[in-house]
N, C-alpha and C positions, 0 to 999 in steps of 0.2 A: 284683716284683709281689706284693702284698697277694694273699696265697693265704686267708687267712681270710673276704674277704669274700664271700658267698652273694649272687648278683642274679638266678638263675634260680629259679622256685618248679617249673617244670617240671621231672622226674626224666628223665633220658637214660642211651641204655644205653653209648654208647661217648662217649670224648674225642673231636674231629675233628682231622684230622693236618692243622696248619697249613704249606702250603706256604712250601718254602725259598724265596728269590728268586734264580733263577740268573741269574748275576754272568758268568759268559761260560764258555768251554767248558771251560780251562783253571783250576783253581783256587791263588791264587800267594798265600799271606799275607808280607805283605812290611808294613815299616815306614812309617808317617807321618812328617811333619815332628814329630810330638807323642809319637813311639812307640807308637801306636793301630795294631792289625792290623784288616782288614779284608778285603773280596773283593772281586774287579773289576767295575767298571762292564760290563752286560751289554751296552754301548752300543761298549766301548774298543777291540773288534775290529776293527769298522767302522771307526774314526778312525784306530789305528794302521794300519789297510792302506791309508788312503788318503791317510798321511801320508808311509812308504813308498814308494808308488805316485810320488807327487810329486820326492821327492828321487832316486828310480831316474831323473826322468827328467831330472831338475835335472842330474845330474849326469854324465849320457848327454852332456849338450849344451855340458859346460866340457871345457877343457885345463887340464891341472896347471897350468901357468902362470898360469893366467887366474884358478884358483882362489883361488893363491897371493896375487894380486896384488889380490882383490876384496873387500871389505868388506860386512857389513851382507847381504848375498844370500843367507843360511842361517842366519848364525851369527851369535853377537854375543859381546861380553868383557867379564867383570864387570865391569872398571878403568874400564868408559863406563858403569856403571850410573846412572841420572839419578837428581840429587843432586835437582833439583826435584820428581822421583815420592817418594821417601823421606821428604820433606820434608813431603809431605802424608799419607803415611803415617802418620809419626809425629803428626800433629795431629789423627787423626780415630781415635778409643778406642770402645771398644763395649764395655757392659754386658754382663757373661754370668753365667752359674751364681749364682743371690741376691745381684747387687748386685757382686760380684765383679770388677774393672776389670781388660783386660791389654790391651795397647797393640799396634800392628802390630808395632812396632820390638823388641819382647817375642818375639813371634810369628818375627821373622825372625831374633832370636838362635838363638832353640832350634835352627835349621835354618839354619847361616850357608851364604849364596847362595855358592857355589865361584867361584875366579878364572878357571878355564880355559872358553873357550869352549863354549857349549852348542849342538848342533844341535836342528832341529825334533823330532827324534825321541829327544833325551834329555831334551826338557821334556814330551814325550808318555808317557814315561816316570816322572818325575814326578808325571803325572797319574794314571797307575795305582798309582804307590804312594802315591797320595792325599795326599801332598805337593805339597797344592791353592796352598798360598800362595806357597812358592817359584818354583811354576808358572805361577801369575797375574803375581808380580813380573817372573819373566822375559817372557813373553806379553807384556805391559802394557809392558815395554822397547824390545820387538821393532814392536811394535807403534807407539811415539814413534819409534822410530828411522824405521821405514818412512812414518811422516808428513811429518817433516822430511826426507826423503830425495825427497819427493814435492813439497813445496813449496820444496826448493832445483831442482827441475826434474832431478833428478836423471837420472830414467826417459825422460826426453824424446826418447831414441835408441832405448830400449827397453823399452817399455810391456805388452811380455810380461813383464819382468821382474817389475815393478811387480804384477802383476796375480797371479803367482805367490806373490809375497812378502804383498799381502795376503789371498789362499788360504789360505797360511800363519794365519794370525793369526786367520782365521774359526774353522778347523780348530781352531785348539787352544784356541778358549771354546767351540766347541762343546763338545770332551771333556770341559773341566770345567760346561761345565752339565750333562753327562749322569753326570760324577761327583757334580755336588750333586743332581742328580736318584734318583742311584742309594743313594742316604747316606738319602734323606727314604725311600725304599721301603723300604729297610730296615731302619726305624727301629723299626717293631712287628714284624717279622718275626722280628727276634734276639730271642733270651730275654732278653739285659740290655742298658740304653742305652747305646751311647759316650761319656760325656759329653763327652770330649777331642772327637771328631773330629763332634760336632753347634756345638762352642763353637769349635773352626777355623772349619767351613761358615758361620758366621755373620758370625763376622771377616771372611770371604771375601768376604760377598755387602757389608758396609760397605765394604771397600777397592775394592771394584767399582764401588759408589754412588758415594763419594769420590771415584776415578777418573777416571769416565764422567759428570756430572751432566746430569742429565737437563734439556736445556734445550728439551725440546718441542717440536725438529727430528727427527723421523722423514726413516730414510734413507728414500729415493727406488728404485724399482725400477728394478733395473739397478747402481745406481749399489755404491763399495763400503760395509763398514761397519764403516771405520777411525775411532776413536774415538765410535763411539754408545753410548750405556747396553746394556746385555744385558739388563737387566729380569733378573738373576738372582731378586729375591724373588717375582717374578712365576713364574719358574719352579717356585722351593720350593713356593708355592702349588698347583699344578698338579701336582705331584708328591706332595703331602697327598692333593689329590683323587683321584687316582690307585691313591696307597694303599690308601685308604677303599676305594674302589670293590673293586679286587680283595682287600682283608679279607673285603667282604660277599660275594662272589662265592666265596672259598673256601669259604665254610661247607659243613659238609658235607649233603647232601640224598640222602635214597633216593628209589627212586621207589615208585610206589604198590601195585607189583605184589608189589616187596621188603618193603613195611612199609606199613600199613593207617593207620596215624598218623605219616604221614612230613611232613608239614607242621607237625604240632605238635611232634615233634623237630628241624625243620630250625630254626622260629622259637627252640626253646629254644639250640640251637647261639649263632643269630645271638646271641642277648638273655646268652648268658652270654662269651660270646670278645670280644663288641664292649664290652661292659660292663670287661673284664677291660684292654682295650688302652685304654679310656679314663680307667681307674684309672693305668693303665700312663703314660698322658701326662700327667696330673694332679701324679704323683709325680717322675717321674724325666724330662720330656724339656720340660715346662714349665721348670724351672729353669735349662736352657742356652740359653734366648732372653730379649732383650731385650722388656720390656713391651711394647713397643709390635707388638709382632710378631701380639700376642692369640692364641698356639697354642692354647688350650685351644678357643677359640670359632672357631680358623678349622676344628681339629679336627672338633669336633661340627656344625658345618656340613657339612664335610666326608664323615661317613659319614651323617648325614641325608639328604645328596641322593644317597647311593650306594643308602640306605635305600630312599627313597622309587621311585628306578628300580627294582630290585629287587622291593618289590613290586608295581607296578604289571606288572611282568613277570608274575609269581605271579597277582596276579587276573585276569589275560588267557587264563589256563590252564581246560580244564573243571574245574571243584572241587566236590565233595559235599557235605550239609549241612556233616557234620561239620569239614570243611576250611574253608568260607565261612565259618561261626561260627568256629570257630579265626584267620582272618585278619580279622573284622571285631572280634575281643574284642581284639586283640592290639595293633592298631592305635588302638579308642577306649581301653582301659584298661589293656594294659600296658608300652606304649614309654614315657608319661612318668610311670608310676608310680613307687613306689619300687623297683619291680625291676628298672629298668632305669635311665632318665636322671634320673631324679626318686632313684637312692641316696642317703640319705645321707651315704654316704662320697665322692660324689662335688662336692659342695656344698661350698664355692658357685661352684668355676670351671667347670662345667658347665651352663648357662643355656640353658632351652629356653623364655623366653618369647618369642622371640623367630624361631623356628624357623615354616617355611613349614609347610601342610599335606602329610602323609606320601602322602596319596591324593588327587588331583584332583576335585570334589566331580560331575564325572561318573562317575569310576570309582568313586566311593564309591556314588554312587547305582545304582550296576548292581552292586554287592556285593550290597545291601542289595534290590534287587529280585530276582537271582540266591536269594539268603537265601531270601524269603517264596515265590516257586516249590518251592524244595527241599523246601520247610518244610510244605510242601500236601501235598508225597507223603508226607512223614515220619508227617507226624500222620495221615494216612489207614491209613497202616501198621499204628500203633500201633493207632487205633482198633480194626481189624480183627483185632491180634491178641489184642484182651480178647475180640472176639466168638469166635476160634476157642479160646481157652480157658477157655468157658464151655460149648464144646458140648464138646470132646473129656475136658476135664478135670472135668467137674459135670455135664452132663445126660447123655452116655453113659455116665459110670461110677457116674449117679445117686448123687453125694453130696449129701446132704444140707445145707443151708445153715447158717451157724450163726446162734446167737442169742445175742444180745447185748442187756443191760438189757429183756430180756424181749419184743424183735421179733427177726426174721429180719433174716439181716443179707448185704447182697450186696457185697463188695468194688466194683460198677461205679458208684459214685459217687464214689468216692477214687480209683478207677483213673483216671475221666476227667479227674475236679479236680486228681489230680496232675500228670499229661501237660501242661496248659493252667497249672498254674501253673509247671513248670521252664520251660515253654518261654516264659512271656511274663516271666519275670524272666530267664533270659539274656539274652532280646531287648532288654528294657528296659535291661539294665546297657549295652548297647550305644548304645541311642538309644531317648529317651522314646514318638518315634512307631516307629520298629521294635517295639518292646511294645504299642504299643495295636495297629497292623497283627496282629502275632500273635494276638494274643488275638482279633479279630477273625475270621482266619481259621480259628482252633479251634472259635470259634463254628459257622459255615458248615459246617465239617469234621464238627460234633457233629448238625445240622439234618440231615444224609446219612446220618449215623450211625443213630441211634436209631429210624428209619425202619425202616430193615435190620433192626437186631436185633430188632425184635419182630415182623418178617416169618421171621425163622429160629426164635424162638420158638416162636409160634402153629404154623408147621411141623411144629416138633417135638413140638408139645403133644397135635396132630389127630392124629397118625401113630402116635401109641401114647398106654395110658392107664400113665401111669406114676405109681407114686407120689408123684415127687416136685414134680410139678407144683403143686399146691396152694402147696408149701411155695416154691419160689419164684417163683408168680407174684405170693405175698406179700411177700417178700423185691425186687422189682423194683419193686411199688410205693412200699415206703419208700425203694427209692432212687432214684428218682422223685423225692420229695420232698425229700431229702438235696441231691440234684442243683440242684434250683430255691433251693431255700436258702443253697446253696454261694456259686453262681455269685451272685445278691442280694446277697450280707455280702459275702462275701470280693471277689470281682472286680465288683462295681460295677456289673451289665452289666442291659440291658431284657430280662427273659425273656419278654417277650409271646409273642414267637412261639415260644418255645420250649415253653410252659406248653400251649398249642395241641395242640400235637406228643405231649405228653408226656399229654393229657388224650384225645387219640385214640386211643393206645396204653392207656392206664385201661384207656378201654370194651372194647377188643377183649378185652386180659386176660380181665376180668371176663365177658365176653358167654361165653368159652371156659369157663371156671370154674361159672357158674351151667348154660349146658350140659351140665359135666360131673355136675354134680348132680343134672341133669331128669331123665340116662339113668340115673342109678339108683334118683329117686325115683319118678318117673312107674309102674316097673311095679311098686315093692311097694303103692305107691296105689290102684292095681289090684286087685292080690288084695288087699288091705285091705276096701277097700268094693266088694263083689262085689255080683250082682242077690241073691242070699242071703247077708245081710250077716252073718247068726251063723253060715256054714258058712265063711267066709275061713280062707284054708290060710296067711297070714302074720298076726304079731300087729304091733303097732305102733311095740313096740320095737325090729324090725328095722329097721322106717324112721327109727324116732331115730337109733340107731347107723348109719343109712349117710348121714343129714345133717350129725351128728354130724363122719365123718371128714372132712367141707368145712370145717364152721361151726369147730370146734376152731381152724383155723390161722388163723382171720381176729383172734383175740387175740393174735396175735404180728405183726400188721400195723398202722400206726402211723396214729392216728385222723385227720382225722375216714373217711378213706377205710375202714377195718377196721368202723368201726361202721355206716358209711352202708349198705356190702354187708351185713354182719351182718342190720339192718333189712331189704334188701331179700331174703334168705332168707327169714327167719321170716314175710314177707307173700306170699312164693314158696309157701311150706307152706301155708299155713291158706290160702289162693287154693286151691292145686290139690284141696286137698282136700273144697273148699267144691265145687269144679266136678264132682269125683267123688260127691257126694253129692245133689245137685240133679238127677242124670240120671235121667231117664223108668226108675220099676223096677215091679214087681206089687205088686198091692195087699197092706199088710201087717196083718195083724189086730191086737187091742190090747197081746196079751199081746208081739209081735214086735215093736210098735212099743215096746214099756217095756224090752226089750231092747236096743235099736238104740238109743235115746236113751241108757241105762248107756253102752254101747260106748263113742259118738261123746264123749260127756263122757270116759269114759277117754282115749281115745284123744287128746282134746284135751290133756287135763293133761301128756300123756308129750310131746308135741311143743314143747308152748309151754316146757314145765320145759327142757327140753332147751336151746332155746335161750337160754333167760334165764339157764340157767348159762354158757353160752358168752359171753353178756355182751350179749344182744339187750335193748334198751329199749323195746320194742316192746311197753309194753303195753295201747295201744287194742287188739289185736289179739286180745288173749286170750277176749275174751267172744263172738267172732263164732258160732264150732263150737259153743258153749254154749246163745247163741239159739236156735238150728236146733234142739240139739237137745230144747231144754226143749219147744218148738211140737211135735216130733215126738212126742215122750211126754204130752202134756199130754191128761190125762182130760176136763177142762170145758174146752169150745168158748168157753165167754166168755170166760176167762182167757187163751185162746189170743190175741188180740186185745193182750193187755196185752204179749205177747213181742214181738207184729208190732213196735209201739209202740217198743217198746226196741228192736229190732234197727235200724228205721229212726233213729232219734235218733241210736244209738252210729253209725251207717252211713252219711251221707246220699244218698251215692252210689247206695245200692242202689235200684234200677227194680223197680215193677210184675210185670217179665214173672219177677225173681227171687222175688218174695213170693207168685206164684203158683203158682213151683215148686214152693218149700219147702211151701204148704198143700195142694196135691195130692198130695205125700210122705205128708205126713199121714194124708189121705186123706180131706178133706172133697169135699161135693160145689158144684155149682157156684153154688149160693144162697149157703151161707156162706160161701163163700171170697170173694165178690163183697160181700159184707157187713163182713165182715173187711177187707176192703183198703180198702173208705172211710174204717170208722172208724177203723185203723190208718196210714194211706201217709200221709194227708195234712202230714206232719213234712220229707216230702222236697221239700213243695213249695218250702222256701228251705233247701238243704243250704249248713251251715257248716263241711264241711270241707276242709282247705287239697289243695295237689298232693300232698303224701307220704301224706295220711290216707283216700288211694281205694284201696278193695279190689274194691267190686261193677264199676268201670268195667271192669276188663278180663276180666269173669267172663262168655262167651255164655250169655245162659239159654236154655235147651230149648225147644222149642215144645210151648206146653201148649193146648190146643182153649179157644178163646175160651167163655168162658158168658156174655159182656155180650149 
């Protein structure tokens, strides 16, 4: 055996102990006709005792006289050996070992047939010491004798005899078919071949041929089976199979309870010992049969349908993912690979184009539907455990997320992209539509998914105000967009509905984030613009800096989503502040109103700066607080008119009931503020600005006492 060649890629922790073939109870190494030792047919027990048995009773039933006097009824004498069996011996040669010619007559020198008569139980003898041809010669004697004995009417007085005698003659091809039976068993079993006593067994089964031709008269039941063929090659055959079967049958196997990967070690056993015995026949027991025999190809049929039984046993077993993929990869990509029948080293008398399917394409198709069940739980698994290691290992122990080329960056875009891509390239390496099935069902799996996690999210987000919320409900968005991008390029797939999913989850995000904002802008908003607005106990830069700590994280969130929220802050600020300023207050004298207008322009500059360093583009937005407050401070009532003017143009959105407010602020009374609005509103009667460009739509204005 070629010890150098490697067929297994799997790693195994032990050798498996190949069983010995027990040959019978008794172990007796004794000489062949070729000086080949060997062990007894495990079969020889049974035949000697019932060969025994016979002649106990053969002989119960003569007189010494009678024994003396009788011919042919046990025993027979070389000096009648038939000159016409020898004859045909010697004309029928067999090829063995590369081409190598040895003749019967060859064969019967080595082992010259003794003069002194033999009984039935010293050619059974024979048989056990596997001095198979001496054994057939004499059989195959005993055997013409008891024919011609039968058609001289011999038995005609006594047909027990007859019936004995050919007993006889069954009995002992049975032994030697259970000796060439027992020779083909133990032909992978020994460490090294016989080649002497597999180049006998073949001789054997030609002089058998030779013999017996098969003239396509099958005996009759009942009847005897004095000169019929044996179909000895028919037996060799069956005794291959047989082989094969219990090779695969030995391998060694734990069970599950023993070893967690015991199917992926039992298939590496089968893939490296059956690999090694087919080397083994290749080399060494190919060469002691004649071509026409085709061992190597009756061989690998041979343990192919021992294979094939085997595992179809195996897939009838409950199996886990692990196990199903381990036997459907094994099956499509590594039996005819090069690691197994497809070696190299085994080529080219090893030929599997020719071989049936290893798995019946119903048992395949219930792998492979067993598989995509498993495979549902698997991934559900999986998925569920990114979401428990996003709460235990990052939002409870609020780690921060990292950043990467200047965004927030969340491992669950790679997390999921990888899941869906091992799992639908094993799949696929298995079968093109088992990959597209998978992928599909990750799909399905992901649509469950990401529902959940930003239900445990938002959870977690309401339930405490944590720092680091901000930083990755940024960080989820870009991978958000990572995720739809992935899945697009890389897997090929329609995100429709997934993009649904994932845009629902946006807004919740963000609805929670701008929330979080409200509650810290809304109350310094408050003390900001008080009903005495130069007595405010906060200044304005408190409220930058607590916009600020939102607005800041939205540049490390990957655009257009970072800049669209962006915008909608800075329209969130200059809104709420426009509503805090329009509320019903006391009347303010001039020198308060020149006051108030400084303020609100400070105040404006500190807000808008703020966010336009954050990276807000938002700048229609900057002149709103401005208007307001130029109208509030403005000495000349005419000129007041020309701000209305501008505030309506830059604004179009803004209504009546707001341009009433803001001049009541003022503090005009109810003529020219009614004067003012004609000549100033009339710009809103065709407003040109788009959906993102309204600010006054969502602003309530106060109710201010009608002067019309």
């Amino acid at each position: 055996m070629n010890r150098n060649m490697e067929l297994s890629p799997r790693s195994v922790t032990k050798e498996p102990t190949s069983p010995t073939n027990s040959v019978g109870e008794n172990k007796m190494e004794v000489a062949s006709e070729l000086c080949s030792p060997t062990l007894h047919s495990r079969d020889s027990g049974f035949f000697e005792r019932g060969i025994k048995t016979m002649l106990s009773i053969r002989k119960s039933q003569r007189s010494p006289n009678k024994e003396k006097g009788k011919e042919g009824t046990g025993t027979w004498r070389g000096k009648r050996l038939s000159l016409r069996f020898i004859k045909s011996c010697e004309e029928n040669k067999t090829t063995i070992c590369n081409g190598v010619e040895e003749t019967v007559t060859e064969k019967i020198e080595a082992e010259p047939i003794q003069a002194k008569p033999l009984s039935v139980m010293e050619i059974n003898e024979l048989i056990q010491k596997r001095q198979l041809l001496e054994a057939f010669a004499s059989v195959k004697y005993l055997e013409d004798e008891t024919i011609a004995e039968r058609d001289a009417e011999k038995y005609k007085d006594n047909p027990q005899e007859f019936v004995r005698k050919s007993k006889d003659v069954d009995l002992l091809y049975n032994s030697i078919t259970s000796a060439i039976q027992s020779i083909v068993m133990g032909t992978l079993e020994h460490p090294t071949v016989e080649d002497t006593m597999l180049t006998s067994m073949v001789t054997l089964i030609a002089r058998e041929e030779a013999a017996h031709p098969n003239t396509g008269n099958a005996a009759c039941p009942g009847m005897d089976l004095l000169g019929t063929p044996r179909k000895w090659r028919e037996k060799w055959r069956e005794a291959v199979n047989e082989s094969a079967r219990k090779r695969v049958q030995s391998m060694p196997m734990a069970s599950k309870e023993e070893e967690s990967s015991w199917l992926d070690l039992h298939l590496g056993f089968l893939q490296k010992h059956l690999s090694e015995d087919l080397l083994k026949i290749k080399l060494s027991v190919k060469k002691c049969y004649p071509e026409e025999y085709q061992v190597c190809d009756i061989y690998v049929e041979a343990f192919h349908n021992a294979i094939a039984s085997h595992l179809q046993e195996l897939s009838h077993r409950p199996l886990g993912f692990n196990e199903l993929y381990s036997l459907l990869d094994w099956v499509a990509n590594t039996y005819h690979s090069e690691l197994f029948l497809g070696h190299p080293d085994l080529k080219p008398e090893v030929k599997t184009e020719n071989l049936s399917l290893l798995l019946t394409p119903a048992d395949w198709d219930k792998l492979k539907s067993d598989y995509i069940t498993s495979a549902k739980e698997k991934i559900k698994s999986y998925f569920g455990n990114i979401l428990r290691l996003e709460v235990t290992e990052k939002w409870e122990k609020e780690v921060h997320p990292e950043v990467k080329e200047n965004l927030y960056h969340s491992s669950l875009s790679f997390d999921i992209q990888t899941i869906i891509a091992e799992h639908m390239k094993i799949s696929g390496d298995i079968s093109k539509s088992l990959g597209t099935q998978t992928l599909e069902l990750c799909l399905a799996e992901l649509h469950e998914f990401l529902p959940r996690f930003g239900e445990d999210f938002v959870e977690w987000s309401t339930a405490q105000d944590s720092p680091i919320f901000a930083p990755y409900f940024a960080a989820y968005i870009n991978s958000f967009h990572d995720l739809l991008s992935g899945l697009e390029t890389v897997f090929k797939v329609n995100t429709e509905e997934l993009q649904k999913i994932l845009a629902a989850l946006t807004r919740k995000f963000t609805n929670i984030f701008l929330n979080k904002l409200k509650t810290k802008a809304q109350p310094l908003l408050k003390k900001i613009l008080t009903r005495d607005w130069i007595l405010a106990t906060e200044r304005p830069d408190s409220l930058a800096s607590a916009i600020s700590q939102f607005s800041k994280h939205l540049q490390h969130m990957r655009d257009p989503t970072g800049q669209e929220l962006l915008r909608d802050i800075h329209k969130y600020v200059v809104r709420e502040y426009i509503v805090q300023v329009i509320k019903p207050r006391r009347k303010m004298n001039e020198e308060t109103r020149q006051q108030v207008s400084e303020k609100m322009n400070q105040e404006a500059r500190i807000l808008n700066n703020t966010l336009i360093d954050q990276g807000s583009d938002s700048d229609w937005l900057l002149s709103a607080i401005h208007h307001i407050a130029d109208i509030i401070g403005e000495k000349k009532k005419d000129k007041i008119k020309e701000y209305v003017r501008d505030l309506c143009q830059d604004y179009p959105d803004i209504r009546k009931e707001h341009i009433m407010a803001v001049l009541t602020l003022r503090g005009l009374g109810c003529a020219r503020r009614a004067a003012i609005l004609r000549q100033g509103y009339h710009v809103l009667e065709s407003p040109d600005g788009g959906e993102g460009s309204t600010l006054f739509a969502d602003i309530d204005a106060p109710v201010i006492i009608s002067c019309f």
